[in-house]
Jmol script that loads the backbone (N, CA, C; Angstrom):
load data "model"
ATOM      1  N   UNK A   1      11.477  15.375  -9.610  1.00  0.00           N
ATOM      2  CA  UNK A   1      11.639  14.144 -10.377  1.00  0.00           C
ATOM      3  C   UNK A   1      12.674  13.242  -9.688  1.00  0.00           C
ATOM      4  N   UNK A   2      12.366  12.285  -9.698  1.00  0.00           N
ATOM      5  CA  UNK A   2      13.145  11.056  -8.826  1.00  0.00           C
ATOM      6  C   UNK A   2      13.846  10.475 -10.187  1.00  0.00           C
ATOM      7  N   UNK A   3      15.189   9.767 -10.114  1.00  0.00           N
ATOM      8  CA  UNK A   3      16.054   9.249 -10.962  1.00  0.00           C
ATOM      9  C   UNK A   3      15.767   7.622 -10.578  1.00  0.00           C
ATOM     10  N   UNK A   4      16.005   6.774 -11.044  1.00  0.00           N
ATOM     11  CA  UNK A   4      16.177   5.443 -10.326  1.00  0.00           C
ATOM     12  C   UNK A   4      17.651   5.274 -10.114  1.00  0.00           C
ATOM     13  N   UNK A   5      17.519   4.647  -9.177  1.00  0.00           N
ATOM     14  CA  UNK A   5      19.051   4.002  -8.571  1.00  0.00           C
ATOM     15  C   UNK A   5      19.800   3.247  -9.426  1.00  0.00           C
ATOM     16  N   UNK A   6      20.845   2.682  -9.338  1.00  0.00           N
ATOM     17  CA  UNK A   6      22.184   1.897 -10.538  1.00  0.00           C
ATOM     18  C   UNK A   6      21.757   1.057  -9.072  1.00  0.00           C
ATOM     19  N   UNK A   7      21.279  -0.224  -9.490  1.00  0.00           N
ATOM     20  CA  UNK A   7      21.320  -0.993  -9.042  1.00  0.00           C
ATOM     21  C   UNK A   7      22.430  -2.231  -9.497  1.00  0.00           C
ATOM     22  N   UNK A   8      23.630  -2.415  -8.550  1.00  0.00           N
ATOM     23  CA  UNK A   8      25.049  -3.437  -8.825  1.00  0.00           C
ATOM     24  C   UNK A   8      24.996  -4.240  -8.547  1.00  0.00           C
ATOM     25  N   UNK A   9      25.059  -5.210  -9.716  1.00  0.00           N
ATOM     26  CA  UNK A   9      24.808  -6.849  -9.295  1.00  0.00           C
ATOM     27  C   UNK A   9      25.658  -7.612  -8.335  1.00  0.00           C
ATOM     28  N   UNK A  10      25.099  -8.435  -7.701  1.00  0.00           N
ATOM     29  CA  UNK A  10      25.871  -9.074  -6.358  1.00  0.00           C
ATOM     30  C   UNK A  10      27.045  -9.714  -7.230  1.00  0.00           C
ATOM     31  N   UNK A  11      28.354  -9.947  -6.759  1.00  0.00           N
ATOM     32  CA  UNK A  11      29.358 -11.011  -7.816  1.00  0.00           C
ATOM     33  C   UNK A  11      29.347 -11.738  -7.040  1.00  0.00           C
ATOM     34  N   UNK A  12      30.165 -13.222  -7.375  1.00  0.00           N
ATOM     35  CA  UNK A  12      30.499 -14.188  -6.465  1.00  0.00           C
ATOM     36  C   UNK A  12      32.103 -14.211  -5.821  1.00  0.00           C
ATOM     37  N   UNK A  13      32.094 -14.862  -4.977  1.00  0.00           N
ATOM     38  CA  UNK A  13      33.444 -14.649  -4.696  1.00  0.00           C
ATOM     39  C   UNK A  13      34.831 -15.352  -5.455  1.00  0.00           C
ATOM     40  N   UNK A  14      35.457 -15.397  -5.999  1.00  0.00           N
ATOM     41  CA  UNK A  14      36.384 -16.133  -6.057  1.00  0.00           C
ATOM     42  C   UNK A  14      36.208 -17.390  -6.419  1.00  0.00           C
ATOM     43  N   UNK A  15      36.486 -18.863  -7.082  1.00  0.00           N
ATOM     44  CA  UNK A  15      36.613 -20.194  -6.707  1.00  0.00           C
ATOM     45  C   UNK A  15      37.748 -20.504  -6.434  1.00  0.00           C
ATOM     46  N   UNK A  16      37.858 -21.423  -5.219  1.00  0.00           N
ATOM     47  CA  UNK A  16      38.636 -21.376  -4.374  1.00  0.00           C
ATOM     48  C   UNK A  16      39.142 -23.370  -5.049  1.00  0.00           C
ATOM     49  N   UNK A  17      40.366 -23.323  -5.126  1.00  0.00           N
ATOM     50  CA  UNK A  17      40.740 -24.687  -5.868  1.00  0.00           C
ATOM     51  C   UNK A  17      42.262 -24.968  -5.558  1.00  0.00           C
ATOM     52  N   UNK A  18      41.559 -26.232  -4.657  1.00  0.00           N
ATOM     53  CA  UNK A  18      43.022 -26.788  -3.696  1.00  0.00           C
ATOM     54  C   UNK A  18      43.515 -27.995  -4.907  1.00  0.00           C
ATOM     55  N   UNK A  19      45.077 -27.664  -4.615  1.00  0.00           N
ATOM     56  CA  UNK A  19      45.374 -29.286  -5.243  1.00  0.00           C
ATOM     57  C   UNK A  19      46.813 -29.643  -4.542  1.00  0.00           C
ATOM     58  N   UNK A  20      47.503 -30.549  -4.940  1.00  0.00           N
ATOM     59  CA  UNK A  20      48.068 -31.268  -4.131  1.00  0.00           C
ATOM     60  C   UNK A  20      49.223 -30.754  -3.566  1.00  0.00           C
ATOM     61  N   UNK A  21      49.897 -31.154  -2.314  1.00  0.00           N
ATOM     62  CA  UNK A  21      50.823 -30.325  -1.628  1.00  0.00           C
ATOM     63  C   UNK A  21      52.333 -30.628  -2.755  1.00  0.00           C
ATOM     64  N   UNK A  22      52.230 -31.493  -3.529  1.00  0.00           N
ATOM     65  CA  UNK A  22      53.513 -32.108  -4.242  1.00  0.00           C
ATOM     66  C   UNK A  22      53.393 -31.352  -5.690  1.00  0.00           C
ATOM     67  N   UNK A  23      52.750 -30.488  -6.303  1.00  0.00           N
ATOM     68  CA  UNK A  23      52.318 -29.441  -7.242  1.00  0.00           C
ATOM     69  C   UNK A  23      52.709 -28.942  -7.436  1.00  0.00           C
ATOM     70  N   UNK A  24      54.074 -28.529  -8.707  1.00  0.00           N
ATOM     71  CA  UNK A  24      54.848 -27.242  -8.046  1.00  0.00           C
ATOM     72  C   UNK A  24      54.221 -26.132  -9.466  1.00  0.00           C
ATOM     73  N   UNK A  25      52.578 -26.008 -10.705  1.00  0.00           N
ATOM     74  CA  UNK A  25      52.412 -25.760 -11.499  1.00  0.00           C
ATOM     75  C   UNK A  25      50.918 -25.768 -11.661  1.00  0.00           C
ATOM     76  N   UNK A  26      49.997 -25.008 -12.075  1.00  0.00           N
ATOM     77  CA  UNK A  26      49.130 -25.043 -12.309  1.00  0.00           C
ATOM     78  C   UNK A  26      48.585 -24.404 -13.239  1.00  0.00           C
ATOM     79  N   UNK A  27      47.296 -24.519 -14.398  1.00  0.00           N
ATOM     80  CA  UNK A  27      47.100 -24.155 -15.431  1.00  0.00           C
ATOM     81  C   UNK A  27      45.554 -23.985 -15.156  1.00  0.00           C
ATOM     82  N   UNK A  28      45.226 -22.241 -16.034  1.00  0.00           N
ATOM     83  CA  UNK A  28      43.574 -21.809 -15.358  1.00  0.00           C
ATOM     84  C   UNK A  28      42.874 -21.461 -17.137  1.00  0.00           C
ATOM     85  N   UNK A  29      41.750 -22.049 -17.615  1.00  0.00           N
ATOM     86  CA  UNK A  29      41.591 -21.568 -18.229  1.00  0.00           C
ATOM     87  C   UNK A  29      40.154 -20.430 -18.443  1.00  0.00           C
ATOM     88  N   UNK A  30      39.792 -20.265 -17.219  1.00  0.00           N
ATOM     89  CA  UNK A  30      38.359 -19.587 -16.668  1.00  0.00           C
ATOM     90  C   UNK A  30      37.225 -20.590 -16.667  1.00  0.00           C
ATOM     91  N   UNK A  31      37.472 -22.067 -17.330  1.00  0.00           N
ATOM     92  CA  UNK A  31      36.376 -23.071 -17.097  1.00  0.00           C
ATOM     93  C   UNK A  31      35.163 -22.196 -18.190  1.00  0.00           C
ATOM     94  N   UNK A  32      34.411 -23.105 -18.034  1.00  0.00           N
ATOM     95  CA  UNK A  32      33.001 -22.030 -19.163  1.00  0.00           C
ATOM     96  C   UNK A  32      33.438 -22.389 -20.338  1.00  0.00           C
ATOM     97  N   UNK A  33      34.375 -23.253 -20.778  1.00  0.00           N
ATOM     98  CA  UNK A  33      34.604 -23.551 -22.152  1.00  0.00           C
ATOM     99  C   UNK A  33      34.810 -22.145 -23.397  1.00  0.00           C
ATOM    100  N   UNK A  34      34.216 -21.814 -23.739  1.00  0.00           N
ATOM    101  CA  UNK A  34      34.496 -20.796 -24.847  1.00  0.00           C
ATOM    102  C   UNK A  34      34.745 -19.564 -23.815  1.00  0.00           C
ATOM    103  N   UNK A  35      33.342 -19.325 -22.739  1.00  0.00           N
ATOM    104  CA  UNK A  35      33.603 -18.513 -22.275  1.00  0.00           C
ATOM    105  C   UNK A  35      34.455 -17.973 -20.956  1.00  0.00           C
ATOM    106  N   UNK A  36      35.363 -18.765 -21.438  1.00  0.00           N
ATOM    107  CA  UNK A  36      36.638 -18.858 -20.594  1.00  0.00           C
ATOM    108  C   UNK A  36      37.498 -17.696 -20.631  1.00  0.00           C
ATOM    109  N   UNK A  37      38.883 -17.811 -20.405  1.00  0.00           N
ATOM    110  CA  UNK A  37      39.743 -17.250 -20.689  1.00  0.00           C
ATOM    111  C   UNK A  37      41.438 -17.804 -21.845  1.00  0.00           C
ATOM    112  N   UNK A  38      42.219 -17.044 -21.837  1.00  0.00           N
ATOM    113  CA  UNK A  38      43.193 -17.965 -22.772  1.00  0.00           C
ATOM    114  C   UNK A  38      44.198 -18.929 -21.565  1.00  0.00           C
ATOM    115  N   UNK A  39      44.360 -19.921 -21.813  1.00  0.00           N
ATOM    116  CA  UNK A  39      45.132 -20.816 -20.830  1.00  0.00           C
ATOM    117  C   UNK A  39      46.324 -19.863 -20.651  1.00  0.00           C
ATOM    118  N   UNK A  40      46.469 -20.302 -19.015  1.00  0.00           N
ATOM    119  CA  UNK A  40      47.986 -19.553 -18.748  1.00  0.00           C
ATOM    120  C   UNK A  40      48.174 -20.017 -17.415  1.00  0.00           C
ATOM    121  N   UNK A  41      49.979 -20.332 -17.296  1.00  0.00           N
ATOM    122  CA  UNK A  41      50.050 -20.934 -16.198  1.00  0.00           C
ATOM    123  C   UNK A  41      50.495 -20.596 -15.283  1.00  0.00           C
ATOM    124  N   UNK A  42      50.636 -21.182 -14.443  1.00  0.00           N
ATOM    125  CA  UNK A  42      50.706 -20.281 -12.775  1.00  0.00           C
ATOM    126  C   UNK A  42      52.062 -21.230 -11.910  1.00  0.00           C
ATOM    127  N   UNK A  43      52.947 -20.881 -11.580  1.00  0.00           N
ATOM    128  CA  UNK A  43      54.039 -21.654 -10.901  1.00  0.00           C
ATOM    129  C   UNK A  43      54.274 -21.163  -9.172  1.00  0.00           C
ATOM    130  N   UNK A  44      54.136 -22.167  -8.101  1.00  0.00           N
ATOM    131  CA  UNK A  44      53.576 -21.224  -6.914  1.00  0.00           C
ATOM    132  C   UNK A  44      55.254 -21.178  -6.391  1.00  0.00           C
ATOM    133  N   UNK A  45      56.685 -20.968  -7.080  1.00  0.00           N
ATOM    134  CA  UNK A  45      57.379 -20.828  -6.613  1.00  0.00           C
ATOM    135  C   UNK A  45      57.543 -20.532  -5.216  1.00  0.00           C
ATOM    136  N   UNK A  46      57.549 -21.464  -4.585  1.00  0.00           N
ATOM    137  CA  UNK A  46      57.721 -21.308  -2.713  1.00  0.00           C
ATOM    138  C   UNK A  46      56.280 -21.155  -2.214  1.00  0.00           C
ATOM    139  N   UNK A  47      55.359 -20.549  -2.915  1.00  0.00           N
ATOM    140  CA  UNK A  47      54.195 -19.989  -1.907  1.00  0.00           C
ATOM    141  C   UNK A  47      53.392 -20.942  -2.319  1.00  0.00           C
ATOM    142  N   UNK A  48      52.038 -20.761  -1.063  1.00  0.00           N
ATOM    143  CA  UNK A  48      51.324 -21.737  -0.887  1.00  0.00           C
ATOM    144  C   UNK A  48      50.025 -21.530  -1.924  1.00  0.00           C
ATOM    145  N   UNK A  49      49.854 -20.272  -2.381  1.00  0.00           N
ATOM    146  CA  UNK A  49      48.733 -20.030  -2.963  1.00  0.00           C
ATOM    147  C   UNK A  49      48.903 -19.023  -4.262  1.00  0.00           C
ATOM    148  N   UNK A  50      48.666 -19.444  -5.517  1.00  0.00           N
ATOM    149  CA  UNK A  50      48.181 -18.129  -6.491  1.00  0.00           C
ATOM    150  C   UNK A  50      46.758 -17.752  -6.665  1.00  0.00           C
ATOM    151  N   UNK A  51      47.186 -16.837  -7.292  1.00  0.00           N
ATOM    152  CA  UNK A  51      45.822 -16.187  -8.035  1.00  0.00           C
ATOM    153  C   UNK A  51      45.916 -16.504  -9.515  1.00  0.00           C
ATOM    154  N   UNK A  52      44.872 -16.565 -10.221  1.00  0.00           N
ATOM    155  CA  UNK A  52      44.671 -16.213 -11.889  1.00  0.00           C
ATOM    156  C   UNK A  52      44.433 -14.452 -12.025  1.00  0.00           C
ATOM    157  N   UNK A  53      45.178 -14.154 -13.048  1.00  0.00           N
ATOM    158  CA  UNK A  53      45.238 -12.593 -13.416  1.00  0.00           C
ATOM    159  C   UNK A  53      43.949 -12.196 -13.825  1.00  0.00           C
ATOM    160  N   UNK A  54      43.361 -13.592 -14.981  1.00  0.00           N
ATOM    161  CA  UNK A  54      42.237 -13.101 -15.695  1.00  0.00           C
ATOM    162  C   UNK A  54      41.034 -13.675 -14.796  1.00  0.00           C
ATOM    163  N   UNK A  55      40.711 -14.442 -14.189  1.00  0.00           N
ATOM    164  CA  UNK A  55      39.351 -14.830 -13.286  1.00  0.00           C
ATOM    165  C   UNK A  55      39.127 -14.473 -12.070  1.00  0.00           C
ATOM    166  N   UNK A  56      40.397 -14.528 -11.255  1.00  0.00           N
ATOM    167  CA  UNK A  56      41.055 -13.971  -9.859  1.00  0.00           C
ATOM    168  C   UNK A  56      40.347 -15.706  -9.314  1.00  0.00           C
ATOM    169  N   UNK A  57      40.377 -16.544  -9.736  1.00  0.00           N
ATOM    170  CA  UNK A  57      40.560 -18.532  -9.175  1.00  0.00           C
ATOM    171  C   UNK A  57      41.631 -18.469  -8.199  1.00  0.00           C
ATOM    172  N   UNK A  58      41.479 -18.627  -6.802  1.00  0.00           N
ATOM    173  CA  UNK A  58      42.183 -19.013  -5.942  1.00  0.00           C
ATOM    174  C   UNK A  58      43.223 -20.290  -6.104  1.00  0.00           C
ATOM    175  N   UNK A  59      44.098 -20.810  -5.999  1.00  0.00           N
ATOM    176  CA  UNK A  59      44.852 -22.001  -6.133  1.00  0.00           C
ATOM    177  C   UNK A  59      45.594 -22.142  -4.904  1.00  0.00           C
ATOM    178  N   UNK A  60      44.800 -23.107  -3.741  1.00  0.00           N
ATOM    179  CA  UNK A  60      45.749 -23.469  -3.033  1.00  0.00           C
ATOM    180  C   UNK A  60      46.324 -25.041  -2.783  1.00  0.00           C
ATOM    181  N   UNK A  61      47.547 -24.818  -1.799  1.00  0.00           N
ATOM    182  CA  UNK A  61      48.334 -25.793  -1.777  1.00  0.00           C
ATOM    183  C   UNK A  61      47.682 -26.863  -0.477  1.00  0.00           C
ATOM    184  N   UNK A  62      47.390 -27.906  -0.727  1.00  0.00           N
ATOM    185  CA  UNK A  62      47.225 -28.711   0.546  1.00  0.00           C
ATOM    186  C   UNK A  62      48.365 -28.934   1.094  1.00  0.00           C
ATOM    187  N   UNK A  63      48.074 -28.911   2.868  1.00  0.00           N
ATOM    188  CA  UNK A  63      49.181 -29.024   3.643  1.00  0.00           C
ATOM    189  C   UNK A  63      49.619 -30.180   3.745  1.00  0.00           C
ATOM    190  N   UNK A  64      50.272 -30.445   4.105  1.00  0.00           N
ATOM    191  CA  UNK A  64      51.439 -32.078   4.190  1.00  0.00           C
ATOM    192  C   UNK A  64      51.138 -32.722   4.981  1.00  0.00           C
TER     193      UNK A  64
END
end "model"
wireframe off; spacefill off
backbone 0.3
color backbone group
């Protein structure tokens, strides 16, 4: 007897979301409206790029 395979759906990667090099704050709410996430904000103290905890949304900094 043959089983069928667990076939794992492809995900997408990441969205990747630049904003301005003068930014020192950013706020993610997963987009999708309801099926979002709860707003929460992100401060890139010194660095050029965060992550969101709950979507994993890239946030980067444009260069100067």
């Amino acid at each position: 007897m043959v089983k069928d395979k667990m076939v794992r759906p492809m995900t997408q990667p990441p969205e990747v979301i630049e904003v301005s090099a003068d930014v020192d704050s950013v706020k993610c709410n997963g987009g999708n409206g309801a099926l979002g996430h709860p707003v929460v904000w992100y401060s890139f103290d010194g660095k050029s790029q965060v992550e969101c905890a709950y979507c994993d949304r890239l946030f980067l900094k444009k260069s100067a």
